[in-house]
C-alpha positions, 0 to 999 in steps of 0.5 A, a space after each residue: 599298305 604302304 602309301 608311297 612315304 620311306 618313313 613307313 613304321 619310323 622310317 626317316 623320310 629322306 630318300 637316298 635317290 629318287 633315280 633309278 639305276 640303269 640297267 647295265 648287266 646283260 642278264 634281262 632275261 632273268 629278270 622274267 624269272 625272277 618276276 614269276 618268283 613271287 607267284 606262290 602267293 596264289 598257292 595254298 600254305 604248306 609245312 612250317 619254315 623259318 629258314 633258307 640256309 644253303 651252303 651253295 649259296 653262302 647264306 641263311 636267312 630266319 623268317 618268323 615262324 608264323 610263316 609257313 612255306 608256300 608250294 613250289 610254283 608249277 609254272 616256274 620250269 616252263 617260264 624259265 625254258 620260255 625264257 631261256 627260248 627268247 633269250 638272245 645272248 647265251 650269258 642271258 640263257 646261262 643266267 635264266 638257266 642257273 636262277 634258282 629259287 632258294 626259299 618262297 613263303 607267305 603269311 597272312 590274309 591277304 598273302 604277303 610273300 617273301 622269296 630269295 633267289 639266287 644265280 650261283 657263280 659254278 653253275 653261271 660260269 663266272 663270279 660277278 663283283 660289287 659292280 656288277 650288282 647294280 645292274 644285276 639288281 635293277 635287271 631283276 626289279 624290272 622283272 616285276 613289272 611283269 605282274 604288277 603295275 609299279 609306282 612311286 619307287 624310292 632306291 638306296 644303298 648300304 653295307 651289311 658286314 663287308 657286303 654292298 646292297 641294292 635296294 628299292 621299294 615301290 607301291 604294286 598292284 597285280 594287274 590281275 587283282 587291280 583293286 589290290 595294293 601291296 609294298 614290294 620291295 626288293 634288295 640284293 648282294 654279291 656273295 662268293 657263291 651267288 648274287 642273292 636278291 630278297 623279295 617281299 610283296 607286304 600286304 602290310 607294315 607288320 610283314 615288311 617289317 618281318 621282311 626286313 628284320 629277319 636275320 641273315 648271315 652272308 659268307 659266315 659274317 655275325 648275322 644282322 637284319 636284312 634291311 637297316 633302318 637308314 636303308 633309304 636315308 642319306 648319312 647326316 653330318 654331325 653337327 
């Protein structure tokens, strides 16, 4: 279980920012959807996978193949119209609407999760931009707090190909299973297609390092590890 340190599995240990970024992006109410998204831990295993690859999305994303797709969660539809209900603004409503579940999968005992999930641009309307992300992202991080009880987050930054991600990464204990403890961690990108957010709730240093090691391919670029080493660590000047 993580332990609240970024030097977790040879990590260096300074921390890009301690502060998280506020919330400028009108779309909370998608952050409940995407707080639901991690809920197929609870759900028996199905069929092996290894892979969410859409063109609608402009991305793939290759898990181990000891990883095995998780069913889709029943609850979901219900919340997303719960949601779509209580929204105030109708970009809230078109975004709940559009947020789609793109790949939900878990591995071991006790479960770790993955998700991906994505807010395509033709269905929302509009295309977002590089500074739309930080508020897109943190609206949909506060989505956790839904379901767990969150501390001691640490935020980064950095580039995967011509791509800006957001990142965090914080201790969670499900407020259902309190005696439980989990690494969630969360990171997003603006693609041409979609804005795309990875998730994981990591039981352990092996499945977060799954997580982040996999490889993803972003609007046809080389694919690269979702997540670098230095995600979290400010660049040192040379000597």
């Amino acid at each position: 279980m993580y332990t609240g340190r970024a030097g977790s599995y040879g990590r260096p240990a300074m921390i890009f920012s301690a502060t998280p970024i506020p919330v400028t992006h009108k779309l909370a109410r998608l952050s409940c959807v995407l707080a639901l998204c991690l809920l197929p831990a609870l759900l028996p295993a199905q069929s092996a996978t290894d892979t969410a690859d859409s063109s609608s999305f402009g991305f793939s994303y290759h898990l181990p193949a000891r990883w095995r797709s998780a069913n889709e969660n029943s609850a979901l539809p219900a919340a997303k119209e719960n949601a779509v209900q209580s929204a105030e603004k109708m970009s809230e409503k078109v975004g709940v609407a559009c947020a789609q579940v793109v790949l939900s999968a878990r591995h071991g005992a006790p479960p770790s999760v993955v998700v991906a999930v994505a807010l395509p641009f033709a269905c929302y309307g509009r295309p977002m931009t590089n500074k739309d992300l930080p508020g897109f992202a943190a609206g949909a991080s506060e989505g956790l707090k839904q379901n767990f009880n969150v501390s001691n987050p640490v935020y980064g930054d950095y580039t995967l190909g011509s791509h800006n991600f957001w990142i965090e990464r914080a201790v969670g204990i499900p407020k259902s299973h309190p005696k439980s403890g989990y690494t969630l961690e969360m990171t997003c990108t603006v693609l041409k297609k979609a804005a795309v957010c990875w998730m994981t709730m990591a039981a352990d240093d092996s499945s977060l390092r799954d997580f982040e090691s996999s490889l993803v391919t972003l609007d046809g670029e080389p694919p690269l590890a979702l997540v670098p080493i230095n995600a979290f660590a400010k660049e040192q000047p040379e000597q």
